[in-house]
PAVOMI-783838 format. One line per 2 residues: number of its first residue (from 1); their letters; for each residue x, y, z of C-alpha. Coordinates in steps of 0.25 Angstrom, whole numbers, plus 2048, in hexadecimal, padded with zeros to 3 digits. Layout:
BEGIN
NUM = a = X/Y/Z ~ ...
***
This chain:
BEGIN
1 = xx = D90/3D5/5F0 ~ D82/3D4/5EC
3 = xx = D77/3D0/5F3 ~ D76/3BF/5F5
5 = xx = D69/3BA/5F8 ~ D67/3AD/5FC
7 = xx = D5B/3A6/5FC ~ D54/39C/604
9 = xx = D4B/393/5FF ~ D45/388/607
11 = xx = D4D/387/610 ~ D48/38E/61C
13 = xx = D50/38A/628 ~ D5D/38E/620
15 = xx = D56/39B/61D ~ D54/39D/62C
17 = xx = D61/39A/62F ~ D68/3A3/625
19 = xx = D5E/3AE/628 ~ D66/3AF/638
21 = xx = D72/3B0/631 ~ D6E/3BB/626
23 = xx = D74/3C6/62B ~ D83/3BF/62C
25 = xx = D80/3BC/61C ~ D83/3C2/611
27 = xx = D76/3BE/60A ~ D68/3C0/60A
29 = xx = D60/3B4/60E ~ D51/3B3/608
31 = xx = D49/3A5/60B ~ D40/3A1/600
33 = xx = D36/395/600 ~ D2F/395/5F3
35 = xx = D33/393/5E5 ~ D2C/3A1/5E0
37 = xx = D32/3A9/5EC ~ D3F/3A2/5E7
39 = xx = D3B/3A8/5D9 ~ D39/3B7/5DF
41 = xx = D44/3B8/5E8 ~ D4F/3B3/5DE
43 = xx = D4B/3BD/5D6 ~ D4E/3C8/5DE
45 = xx = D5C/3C4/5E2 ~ D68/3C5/5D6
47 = xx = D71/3BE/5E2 ~ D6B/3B0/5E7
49 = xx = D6C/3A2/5EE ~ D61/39A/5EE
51 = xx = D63/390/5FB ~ D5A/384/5FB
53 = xx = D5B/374/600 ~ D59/36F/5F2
55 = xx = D5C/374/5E6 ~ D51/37A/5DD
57 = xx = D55/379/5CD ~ D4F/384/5C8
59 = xx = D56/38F/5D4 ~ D64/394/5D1
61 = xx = D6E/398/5DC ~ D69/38C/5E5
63 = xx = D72/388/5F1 ~ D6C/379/5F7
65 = xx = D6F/378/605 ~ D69/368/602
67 = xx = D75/363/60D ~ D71/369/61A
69 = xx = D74/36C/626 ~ D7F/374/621
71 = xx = D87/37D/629 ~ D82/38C/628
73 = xx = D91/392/625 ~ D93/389/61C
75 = xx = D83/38C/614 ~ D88/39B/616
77 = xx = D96/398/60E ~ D8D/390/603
79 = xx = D84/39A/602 ~ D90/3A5/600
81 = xx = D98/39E/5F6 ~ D8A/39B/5ED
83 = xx = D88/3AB/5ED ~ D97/3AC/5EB
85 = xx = D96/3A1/5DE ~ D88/3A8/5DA
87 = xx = D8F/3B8/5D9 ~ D9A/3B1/5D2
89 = xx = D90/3AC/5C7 ~ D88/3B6/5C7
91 = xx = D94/3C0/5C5 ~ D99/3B7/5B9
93 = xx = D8F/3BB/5B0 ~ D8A/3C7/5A8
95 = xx = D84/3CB/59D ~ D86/3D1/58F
97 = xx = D7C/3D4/587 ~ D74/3C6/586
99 = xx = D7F/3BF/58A ~ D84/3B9/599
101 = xx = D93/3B9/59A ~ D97/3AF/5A3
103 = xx = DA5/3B3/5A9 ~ DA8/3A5/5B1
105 = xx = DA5/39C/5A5 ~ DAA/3A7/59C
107 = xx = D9B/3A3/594 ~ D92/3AE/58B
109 = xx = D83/3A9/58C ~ D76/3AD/585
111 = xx = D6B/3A4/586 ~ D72/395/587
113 = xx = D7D/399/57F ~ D8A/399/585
115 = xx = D98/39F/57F ~ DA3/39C/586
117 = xx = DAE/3A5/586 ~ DBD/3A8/588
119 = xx = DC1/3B2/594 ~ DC5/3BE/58B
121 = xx = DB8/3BC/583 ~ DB2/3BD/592
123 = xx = DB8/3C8/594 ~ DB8/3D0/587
125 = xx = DA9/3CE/588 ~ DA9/3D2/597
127 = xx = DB2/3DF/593 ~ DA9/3E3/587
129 = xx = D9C/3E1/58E ~ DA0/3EC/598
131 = xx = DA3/3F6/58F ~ D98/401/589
133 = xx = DA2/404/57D ~ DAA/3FC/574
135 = xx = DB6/3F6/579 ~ DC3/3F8/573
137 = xx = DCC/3EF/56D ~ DD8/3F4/573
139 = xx = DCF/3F4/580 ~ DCC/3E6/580
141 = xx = DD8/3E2/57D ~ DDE/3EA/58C
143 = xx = DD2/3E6/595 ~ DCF/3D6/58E
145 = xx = DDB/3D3/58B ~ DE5/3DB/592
147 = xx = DEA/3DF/585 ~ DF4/3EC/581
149 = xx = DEC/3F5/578 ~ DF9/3F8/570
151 = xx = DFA/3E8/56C ~ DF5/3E7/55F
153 = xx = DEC/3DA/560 ~ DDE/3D3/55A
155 = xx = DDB/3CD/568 ~ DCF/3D3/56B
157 = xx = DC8/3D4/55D ~ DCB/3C4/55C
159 = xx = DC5/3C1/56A ~ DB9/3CB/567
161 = xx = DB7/3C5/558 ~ DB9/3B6/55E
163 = xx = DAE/3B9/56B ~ DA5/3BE/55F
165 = xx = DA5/3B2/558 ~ DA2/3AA/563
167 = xx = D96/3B3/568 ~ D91/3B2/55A
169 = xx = D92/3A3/559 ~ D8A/39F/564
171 = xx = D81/3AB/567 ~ D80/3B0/558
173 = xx = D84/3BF/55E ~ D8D/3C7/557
175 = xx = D8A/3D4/55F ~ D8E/3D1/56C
177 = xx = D9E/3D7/569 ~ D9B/3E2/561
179 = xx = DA8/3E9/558 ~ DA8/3F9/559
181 = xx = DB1/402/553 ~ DB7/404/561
183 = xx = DB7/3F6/568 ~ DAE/3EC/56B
185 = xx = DA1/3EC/571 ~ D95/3E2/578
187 = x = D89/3E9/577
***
């Protein structure tokens, strides 16, 4: 698991109280009390929760503890399931090329253009961006689609040629798929 960082900020008698238990958790506690070390320290953590007792709009991964006294066991558990739900997210996205590909709300994003798209077109994207070579047809058709390669079929060429279309439409990119002679390819 990576490393969960939670941070602190303002809120020192929870700092001090969490900082006893530290070595029964499985996260690393930091206390933070002003907004440029907030800055700082953000940046030097990919896996965060920011924990306050009001909610700042400009700060992301914010849990507000604004309904205290709370049981510590039950803090603990809502501080696990926010790390739990921020490794989910943070899991459901990647990138190709200038494009994030949003795997829970199947979307391809650049800039403030979204595309939303169909599982397979998720997952034909998904399968072509890992490759270094171009994909076969008749691969594609196996690992996508759970295809026989003896079935003679235009499956794949009319999902590619359709996903195309789409990408060009609203992003004007006609080189995101490209054809080879022996497959597709997403450079």
């Amino acid at each position: 698991m990576r490393s969960q960082n939670l941070i602190i900020y303002k809120f020192t008698a929870l700092y001090h109280i969490l900082e006893e238990l530290g070595p029964d958790l499985n996260f690393k506690i930091t206390y933070v009390d002003s907004d440029s070390k907030l800055n700082d320290t953000v940046k030097n953590f990919n896996n965060y929760l920011i924990i306050s007792n009001k909610k700042y709009l400009d700060i992301g991964n914010q849990l507000i503890l604004d309904n205290i006294p709370i049981n510590i066991f039950s803090l603990i558990e809502k501080i696990n399931i926010e790390f739990l739900k921020i490794q989910f997210n943070s899991q459901s996205e990647f990138k190709v090329n200038n494009y994030t590909i949003d795997l829970n709300s199947r979307e391809m994003k650049k800039n403030n253009n979204k595309l939303k798209l169909t599982e397979k077109e998720i997952n034909t994207i998904t399968y072509l961006s890992k490759s270094n070579k171009p994909v076969r047809i008749e691969e594609l058709q196996e690992k996508v689609w759970s295809y026989q390669s003896d079935i003679e079929t235009h499956t794949v060429e009319t999902h590619i040629y359709r996903l195309r279309k789409k990408i060009f439409n609203l992003f004007h990119d006609n080189k995101f798929i490209i054809s080879k002679k022996d497959g597709y390819q997403i450079k």
